[in-house]
MMTF fields as JSON, N, C-alpha, C and O atoms, coordinates in Angstrom:
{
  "mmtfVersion": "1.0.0",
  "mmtfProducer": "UNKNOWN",
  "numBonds": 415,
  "numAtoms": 416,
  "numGroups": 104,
  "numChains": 1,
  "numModels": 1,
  "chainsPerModel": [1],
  "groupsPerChain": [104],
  "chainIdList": ["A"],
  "bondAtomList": [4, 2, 8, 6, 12, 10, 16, 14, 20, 18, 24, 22, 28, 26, 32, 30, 36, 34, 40, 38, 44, 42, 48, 46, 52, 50, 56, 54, 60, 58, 64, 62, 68, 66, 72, 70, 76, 74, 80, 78, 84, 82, 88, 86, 92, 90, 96, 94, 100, 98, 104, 102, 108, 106, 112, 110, 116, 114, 120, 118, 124, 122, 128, 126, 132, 130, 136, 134, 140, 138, 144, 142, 148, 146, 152, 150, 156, 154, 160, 158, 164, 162, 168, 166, 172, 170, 176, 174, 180, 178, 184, 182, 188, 186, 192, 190, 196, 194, 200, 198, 204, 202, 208, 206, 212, 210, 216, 214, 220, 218, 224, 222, 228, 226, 232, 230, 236, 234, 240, 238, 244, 242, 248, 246, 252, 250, 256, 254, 260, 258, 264, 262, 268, 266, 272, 270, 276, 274, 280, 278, 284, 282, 288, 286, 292, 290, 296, 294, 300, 298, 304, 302, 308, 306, 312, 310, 316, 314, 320, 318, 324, 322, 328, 326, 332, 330, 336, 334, 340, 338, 344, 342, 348, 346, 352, 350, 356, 354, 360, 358, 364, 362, 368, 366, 372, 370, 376, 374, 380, 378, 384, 382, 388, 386, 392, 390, 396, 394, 400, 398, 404, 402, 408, 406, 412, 410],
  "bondOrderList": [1, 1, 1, 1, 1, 1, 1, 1, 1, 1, 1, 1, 1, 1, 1, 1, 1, 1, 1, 1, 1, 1, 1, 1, 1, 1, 1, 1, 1, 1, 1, 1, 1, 1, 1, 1, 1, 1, 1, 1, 1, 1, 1, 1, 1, 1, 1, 1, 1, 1, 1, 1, 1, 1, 1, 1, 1, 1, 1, 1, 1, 1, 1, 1, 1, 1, 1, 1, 1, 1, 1, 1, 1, 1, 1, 1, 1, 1, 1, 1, 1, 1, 1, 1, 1, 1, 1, 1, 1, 1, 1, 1, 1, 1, 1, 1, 1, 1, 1, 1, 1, 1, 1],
  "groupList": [{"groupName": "UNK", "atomNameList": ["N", "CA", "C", "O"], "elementList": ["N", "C", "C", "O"], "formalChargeList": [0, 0, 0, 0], "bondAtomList": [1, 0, 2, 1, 3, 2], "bondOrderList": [1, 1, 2], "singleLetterCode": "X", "chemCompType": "L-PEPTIDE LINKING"}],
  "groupTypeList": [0, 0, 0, 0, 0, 0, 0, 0, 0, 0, 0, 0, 0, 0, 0, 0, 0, 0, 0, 0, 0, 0, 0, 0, 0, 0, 0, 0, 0, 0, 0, 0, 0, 0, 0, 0, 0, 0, 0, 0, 0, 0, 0, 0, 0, 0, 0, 0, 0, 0, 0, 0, 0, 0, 0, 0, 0, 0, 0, 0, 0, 0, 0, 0, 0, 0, 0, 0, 0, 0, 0, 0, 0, 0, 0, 0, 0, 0, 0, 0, 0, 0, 0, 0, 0, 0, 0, 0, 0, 0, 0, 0, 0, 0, 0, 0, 0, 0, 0, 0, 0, 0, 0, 0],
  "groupIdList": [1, 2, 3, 4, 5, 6, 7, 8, 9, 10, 11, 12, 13, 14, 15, 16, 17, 18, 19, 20, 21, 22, 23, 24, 25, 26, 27, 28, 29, 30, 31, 32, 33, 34, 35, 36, 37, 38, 39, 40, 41, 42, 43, 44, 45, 46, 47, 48, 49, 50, 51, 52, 53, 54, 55, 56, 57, 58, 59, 60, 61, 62, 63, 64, 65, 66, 67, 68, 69, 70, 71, 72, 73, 74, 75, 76, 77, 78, 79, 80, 81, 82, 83, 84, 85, 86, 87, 88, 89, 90, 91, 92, 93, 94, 95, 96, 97, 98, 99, 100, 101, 102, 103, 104],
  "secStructList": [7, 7, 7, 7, 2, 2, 2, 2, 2, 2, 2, 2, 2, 2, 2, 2, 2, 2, 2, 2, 2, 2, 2, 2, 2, 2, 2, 2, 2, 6, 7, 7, 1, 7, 3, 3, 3, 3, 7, 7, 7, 1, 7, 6, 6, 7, 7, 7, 3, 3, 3, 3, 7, 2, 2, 2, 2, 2, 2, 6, 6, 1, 1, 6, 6, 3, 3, 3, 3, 3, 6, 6, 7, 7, 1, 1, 1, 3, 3, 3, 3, 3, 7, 1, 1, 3, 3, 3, 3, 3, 7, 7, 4, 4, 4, 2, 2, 2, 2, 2, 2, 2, 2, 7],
  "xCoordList": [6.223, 4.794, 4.136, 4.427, 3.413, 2.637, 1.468, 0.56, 1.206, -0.497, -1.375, -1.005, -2.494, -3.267, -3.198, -2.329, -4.199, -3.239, -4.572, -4.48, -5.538, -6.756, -5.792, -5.21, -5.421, -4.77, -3.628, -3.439, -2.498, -1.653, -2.611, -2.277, -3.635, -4.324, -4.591, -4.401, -5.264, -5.661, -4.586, -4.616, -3.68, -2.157, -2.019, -2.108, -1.873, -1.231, -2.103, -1.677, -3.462, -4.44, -4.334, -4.208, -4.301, -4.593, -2.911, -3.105, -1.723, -0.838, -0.964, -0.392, -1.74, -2.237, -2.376, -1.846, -3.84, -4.5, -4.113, -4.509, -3.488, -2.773, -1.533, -1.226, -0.792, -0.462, -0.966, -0.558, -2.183, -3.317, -3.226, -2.783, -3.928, -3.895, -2.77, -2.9, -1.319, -0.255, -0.232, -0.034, -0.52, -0.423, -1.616, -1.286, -2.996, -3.761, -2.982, -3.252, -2.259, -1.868, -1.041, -1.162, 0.109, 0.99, 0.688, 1.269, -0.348, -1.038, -1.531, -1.375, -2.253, -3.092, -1.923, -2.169, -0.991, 0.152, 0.852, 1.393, 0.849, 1.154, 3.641, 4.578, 3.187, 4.384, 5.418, 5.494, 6.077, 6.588, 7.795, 7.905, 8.792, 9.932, 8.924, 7.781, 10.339, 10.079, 9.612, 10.289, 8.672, 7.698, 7.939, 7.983, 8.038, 7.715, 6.809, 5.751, 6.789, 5.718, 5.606, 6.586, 4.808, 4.787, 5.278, 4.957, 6.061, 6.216, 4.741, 4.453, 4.217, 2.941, 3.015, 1.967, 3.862, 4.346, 2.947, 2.008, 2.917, 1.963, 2.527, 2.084, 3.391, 4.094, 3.656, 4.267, 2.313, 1.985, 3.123, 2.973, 4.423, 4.952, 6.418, 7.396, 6.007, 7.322, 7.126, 6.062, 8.04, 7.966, 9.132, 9.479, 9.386, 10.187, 9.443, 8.242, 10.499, 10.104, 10.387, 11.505, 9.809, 10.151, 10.117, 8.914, 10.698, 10.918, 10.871, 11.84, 9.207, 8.815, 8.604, 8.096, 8.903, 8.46, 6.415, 5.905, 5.714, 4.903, 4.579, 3.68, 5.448, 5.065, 5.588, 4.842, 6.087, 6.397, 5.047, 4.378, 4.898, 3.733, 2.421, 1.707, 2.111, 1.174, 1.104, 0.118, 2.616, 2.551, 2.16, 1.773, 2.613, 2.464, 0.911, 0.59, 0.32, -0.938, -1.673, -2.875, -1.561, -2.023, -3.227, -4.171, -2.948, -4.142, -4.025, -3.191, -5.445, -5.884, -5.092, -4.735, -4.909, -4.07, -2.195, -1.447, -1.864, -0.395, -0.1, -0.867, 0.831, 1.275, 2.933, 3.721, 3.397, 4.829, 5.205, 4.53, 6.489, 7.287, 8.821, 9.234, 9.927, 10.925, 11.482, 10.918, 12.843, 13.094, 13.388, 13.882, 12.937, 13.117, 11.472, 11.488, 10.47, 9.441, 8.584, 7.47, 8.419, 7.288, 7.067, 6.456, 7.335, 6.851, 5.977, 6.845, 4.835, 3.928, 3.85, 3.989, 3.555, 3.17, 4.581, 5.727, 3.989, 4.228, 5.341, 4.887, 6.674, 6.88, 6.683, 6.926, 6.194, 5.847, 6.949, 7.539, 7.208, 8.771, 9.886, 9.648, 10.895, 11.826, 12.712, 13.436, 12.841, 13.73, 14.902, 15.078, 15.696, 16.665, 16.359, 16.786, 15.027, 14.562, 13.716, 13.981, 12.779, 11.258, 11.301, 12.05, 10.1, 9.242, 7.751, 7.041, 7.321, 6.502, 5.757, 6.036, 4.746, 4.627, 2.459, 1.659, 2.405, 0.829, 0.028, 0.618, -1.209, -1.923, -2.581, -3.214, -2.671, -3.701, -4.197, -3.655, -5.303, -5.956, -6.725, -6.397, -7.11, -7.955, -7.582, -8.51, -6.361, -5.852, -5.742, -5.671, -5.749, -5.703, -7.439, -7.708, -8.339, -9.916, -10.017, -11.174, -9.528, -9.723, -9.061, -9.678, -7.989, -7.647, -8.479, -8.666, -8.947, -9.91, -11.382, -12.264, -11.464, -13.074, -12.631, -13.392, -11.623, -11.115, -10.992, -11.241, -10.336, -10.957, -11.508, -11.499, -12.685, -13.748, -14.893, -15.996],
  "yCoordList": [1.104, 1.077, 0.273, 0.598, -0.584, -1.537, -1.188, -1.225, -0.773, -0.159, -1.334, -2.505, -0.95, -1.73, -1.84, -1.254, -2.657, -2.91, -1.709, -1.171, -1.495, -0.555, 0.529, 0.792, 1.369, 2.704, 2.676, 3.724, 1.488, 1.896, 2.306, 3.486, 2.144, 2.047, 2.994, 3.438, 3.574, 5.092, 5.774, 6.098, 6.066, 6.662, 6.449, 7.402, 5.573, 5.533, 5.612, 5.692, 5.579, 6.554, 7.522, 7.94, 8.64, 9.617, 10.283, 11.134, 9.823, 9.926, 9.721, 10.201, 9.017, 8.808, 9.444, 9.945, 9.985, 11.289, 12.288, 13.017, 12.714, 13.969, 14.144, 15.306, 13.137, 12.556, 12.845, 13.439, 12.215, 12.55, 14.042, 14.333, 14.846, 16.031, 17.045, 18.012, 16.31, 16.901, 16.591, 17.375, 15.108, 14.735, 16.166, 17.138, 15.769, 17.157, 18.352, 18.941, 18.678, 20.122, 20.208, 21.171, 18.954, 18.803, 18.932, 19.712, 18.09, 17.543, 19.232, 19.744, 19.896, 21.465, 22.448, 23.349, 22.363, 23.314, 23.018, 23.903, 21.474, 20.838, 20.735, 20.945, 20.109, 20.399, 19.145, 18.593, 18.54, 17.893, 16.556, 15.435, 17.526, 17.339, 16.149, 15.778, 15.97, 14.84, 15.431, 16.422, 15.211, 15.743, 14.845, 13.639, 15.901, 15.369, 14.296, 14.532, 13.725, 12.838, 12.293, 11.676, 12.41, 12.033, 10.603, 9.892, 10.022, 8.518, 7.871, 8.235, 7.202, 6.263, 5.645, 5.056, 5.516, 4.609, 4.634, 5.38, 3.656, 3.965, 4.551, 4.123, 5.422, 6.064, 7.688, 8.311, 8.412, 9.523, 10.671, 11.741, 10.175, 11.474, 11.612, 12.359, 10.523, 10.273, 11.73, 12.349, 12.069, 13.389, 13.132, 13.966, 12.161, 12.227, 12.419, 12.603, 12.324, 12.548, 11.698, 11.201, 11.57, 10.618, 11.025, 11.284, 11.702, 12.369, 11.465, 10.844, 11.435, 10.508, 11.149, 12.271, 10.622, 11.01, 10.684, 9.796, 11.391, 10.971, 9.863, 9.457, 8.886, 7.28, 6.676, 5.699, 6.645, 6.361, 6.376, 5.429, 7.498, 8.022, 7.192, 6.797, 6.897, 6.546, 4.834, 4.099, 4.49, 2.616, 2.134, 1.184, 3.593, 2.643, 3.038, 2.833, 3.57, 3.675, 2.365, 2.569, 1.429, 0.69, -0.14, -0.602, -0.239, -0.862, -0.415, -0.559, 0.344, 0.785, 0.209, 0.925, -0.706, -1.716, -1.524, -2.095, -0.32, -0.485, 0.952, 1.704, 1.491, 2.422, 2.848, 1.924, 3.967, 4.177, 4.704, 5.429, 4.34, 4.272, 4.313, 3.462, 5.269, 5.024, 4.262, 4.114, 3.458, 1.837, 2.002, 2.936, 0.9, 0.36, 1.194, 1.094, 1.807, 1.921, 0.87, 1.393, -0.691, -0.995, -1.82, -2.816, -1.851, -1.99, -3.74, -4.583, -4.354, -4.766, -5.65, -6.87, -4.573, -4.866, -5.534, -5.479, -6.201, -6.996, -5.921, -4.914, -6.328, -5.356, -5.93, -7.132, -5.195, -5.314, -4.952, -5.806, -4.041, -3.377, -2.474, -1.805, -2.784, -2.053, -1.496, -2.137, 0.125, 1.105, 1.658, 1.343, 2.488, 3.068, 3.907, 3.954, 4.889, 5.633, 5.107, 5.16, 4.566, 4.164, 2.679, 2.076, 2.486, 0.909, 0.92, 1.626, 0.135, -0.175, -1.188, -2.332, -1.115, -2.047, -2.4, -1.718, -3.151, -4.009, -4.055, -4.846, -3.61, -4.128, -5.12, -5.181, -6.237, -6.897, -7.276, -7.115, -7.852, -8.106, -6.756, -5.717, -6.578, -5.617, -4.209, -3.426, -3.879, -2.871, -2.51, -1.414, -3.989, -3.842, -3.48, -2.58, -3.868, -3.843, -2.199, -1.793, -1.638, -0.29, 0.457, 1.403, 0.034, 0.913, 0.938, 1.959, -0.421, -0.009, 0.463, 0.626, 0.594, 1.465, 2.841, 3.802, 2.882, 4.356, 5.587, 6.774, 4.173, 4.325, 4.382, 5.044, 3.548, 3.47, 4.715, 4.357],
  "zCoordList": [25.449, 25.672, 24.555, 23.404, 24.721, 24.036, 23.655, 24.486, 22.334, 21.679, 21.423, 21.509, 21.122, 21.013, 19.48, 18.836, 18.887, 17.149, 16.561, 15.458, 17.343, 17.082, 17.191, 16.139, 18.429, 18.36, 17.591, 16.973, 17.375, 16.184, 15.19, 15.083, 14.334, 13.137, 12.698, 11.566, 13.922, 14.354, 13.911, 12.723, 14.525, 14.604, 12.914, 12.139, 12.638, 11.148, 9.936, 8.784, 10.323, 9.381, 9.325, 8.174, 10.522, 10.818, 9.692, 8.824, 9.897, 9.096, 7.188, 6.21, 7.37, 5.403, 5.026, 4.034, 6.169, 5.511, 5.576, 4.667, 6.251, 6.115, 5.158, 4.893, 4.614, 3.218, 2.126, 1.128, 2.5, 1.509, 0.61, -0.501, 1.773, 1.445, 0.839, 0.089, 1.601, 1.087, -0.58, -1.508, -0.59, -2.101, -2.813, -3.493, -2.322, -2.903, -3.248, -4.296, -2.656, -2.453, -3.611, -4.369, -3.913, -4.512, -5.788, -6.542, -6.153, -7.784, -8.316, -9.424, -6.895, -7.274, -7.634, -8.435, -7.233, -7.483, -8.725, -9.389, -9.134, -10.302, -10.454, -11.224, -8.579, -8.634, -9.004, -7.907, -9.716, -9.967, -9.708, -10.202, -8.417, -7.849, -6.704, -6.44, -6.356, -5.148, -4.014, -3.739, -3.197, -2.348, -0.61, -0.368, 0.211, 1.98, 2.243, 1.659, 2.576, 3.372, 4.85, 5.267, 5.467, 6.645, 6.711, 5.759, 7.75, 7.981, 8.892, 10.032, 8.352, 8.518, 9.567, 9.832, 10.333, 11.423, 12.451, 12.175, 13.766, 14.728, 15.826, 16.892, 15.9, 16.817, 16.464, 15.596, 17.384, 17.348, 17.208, 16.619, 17.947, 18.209, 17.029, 17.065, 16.041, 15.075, 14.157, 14.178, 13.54, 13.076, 11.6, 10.764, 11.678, 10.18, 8.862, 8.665, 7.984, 6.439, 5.32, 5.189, 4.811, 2.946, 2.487, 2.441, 1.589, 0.023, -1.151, -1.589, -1.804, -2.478, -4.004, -4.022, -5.121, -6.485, -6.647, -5.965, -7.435, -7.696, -7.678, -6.942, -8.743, -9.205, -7.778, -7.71, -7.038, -5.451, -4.585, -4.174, -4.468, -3.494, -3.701, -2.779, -5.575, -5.854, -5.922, -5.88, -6.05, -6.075, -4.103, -3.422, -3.972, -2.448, -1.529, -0.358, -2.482, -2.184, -3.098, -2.934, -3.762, -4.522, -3.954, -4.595, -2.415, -1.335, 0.026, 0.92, -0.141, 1.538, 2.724, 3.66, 2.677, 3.538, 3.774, 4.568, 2.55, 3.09, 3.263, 2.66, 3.946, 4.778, 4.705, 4.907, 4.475, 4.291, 5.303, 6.034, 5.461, 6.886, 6.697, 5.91, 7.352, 6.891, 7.667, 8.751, 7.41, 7.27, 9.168, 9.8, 9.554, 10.76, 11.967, 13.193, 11.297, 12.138, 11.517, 11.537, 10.801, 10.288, 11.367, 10.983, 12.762, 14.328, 13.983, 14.213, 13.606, 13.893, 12.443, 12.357, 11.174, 9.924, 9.403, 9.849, 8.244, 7.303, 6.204, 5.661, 6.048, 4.89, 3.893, 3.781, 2.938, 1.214, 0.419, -0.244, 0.419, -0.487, 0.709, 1.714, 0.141, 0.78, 0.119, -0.642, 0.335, -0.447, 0.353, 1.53, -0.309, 0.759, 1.925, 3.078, 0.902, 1.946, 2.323, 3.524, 2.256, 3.263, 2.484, 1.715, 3.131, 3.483, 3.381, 4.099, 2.489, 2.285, 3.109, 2.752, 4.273, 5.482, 4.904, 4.263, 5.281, 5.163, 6.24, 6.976, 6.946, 7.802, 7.633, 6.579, 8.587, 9.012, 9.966, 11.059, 9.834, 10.642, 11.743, 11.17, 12.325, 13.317, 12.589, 12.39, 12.213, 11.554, 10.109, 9.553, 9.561, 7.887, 7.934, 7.137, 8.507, 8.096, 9.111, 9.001, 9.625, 10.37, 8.873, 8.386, 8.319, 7.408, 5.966, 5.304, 5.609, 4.464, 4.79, 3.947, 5.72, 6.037, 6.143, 6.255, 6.11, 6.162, 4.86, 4.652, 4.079, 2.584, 2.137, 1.099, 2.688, 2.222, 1.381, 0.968]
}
């Protein structure tokens, strides 16, 4: 099935942020170890995990614009870095500007 590059965006915001919050949760508990993360992908029904260190979690947040994904969902986007476990993938265009207003 073929998304639109708007509803991937959707899909893989909606994954950040809930990232997001995990990171919140993480920093409030002051927990240290390597931490879950949702995979960023634009596939609603993906359900995997990244087990990211702090300094991980936080380089790949460096711009609104990039999104973590483990290796072989970066579907559309641009990869930026590539690790054993995940991928570092880039929006643009219709999707990179849906993701920094998101940030905004």
């Amino acid at each position: 099935m073929d998304r639109s590059e708007e509803r991937a965006a959707r899909n893989e915001i909606t994954f950040r942020d809930a990232n997001s919050k995990i990171d919140e949760k993480r920093r409030e508990l002051g927990i240290e170890d390597r931490t879950p993360y949702i995979c960023e992908c634009e596939d609603e029904t993906c359900t995997r995990l990244i087990s990211l260190t702090f300094d991980e979690y936080r380089n790949a947040r460096a711009t609104p614009r990039r999104f973590l994904v483990v290796p072989g969902h970066q579907h559309r986007d641009t990869v930026v870095a590539e690790h054993e476990k995940y991928a570092i993938v880039e929006k643009s265009g219709v999707g990179g500007r849906m993701a920094e207003e998101a940030e905004g």
